[in-house]
TINUGU-397022 format. One record per residue (C-alpha): x, y, z; residue in one letter. Coordinates in steps of 0.2 Angstrom, whole numbers, plus 2048, in hexadecimal, padded with zeros to 3 digits. Layout:
N
XYZA/...
//
This chain:
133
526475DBFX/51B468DC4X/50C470DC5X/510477DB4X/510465DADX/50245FDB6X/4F746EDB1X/4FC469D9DX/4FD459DA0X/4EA45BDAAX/4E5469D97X/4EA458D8CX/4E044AD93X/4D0458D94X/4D345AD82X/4D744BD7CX/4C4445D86X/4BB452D80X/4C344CD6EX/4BD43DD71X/4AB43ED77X/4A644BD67X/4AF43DD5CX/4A4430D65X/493439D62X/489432D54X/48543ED46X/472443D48X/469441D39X/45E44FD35X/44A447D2BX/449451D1DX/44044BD0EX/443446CFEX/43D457CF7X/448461D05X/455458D01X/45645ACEEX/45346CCF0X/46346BCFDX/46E461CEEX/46846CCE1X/47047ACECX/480472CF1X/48246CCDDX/48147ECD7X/48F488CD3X/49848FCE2X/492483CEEX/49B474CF5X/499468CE5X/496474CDAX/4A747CCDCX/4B146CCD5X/4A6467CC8X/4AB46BCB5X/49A476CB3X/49E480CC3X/4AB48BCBAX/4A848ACA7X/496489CA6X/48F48ECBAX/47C495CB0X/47B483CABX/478489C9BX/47F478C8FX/47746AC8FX/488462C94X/48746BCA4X/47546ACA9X/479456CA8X/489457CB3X/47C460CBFX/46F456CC0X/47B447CC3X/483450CD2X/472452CDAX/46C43ECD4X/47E43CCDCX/47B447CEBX/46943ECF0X/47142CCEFX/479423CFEX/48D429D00X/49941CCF7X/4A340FD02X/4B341ACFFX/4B642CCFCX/4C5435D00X/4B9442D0CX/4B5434D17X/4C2433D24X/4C1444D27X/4AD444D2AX/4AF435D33X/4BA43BD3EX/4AF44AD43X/4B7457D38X/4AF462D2AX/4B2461D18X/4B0474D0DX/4A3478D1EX/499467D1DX/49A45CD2BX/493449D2EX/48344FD31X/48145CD23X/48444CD18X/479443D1DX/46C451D1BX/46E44ED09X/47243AD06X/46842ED08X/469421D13X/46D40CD0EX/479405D03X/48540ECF7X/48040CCE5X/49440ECE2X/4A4408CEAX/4AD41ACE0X/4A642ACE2X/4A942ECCFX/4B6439CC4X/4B144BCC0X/4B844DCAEX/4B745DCA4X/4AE45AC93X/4B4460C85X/4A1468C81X/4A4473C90X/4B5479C8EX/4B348DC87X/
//
């Protein structure tokens, strides 16, 4: 019986370390240029992809066919290149070394730049009523 607890107790800590140092490593940020990175917005914004999927053209208009929807699109990717806002809700979770719809802390930083955030709030996604078919 003891060794029983000191073998889990022993499978823990391991863990619990292991945990710990991946949570401690820095994310490593991959130079891309601006170019590679727009390409790699452009991507992500498009319908069926990670912000593309949420937006209001990624269901009612994913060809980008209304003028309404080619503007909400090239607002994502203008939003995608900037620095990420001070808060987002997506932030603890990538902080803490977790991945949000297969993007980690890395694969962010890919895409945004680095330096200040330009905005505290990450922005609303509204439906306009031009889009709605």
């Amino acid at each position: 019986m003891k060794m029983r607890l000191l073998v889990i107790t022993a499978s823990v800590a391991i863990l619990f370390l292991a945990h710990t140092l991946a949570l401690a490593e820095t994310a490593k940020r991959k130079s891309s240029s601006v170019g590679a990175r727009t390409a790699a917005c452009k991507e992500d914004c498009s319908a069926g992809h990670l912000h593309g999927t949420y937006r209001p053209y990624g269901s009612s208009d994913p060809n980008l066919v209304s003028p309404e929807g080619r503007q909400l699109y090239a607002e994502c990717v203008r939003l995608c290149l900037d620095p990420l806002p001070e808060f987002y809700f997506q932030k603890s979770i990538i902080e803490a070394g977790g991945s949000w719809g297969g993007k980690t802390k890395s694969d962010c930083l890919t895409c945004h730049a680095v330096g200040k955030p330009k905005r505290f709030w990450p922005g609303v996604n509204t439906l306009p009523d031009s889009l709605k078919r």
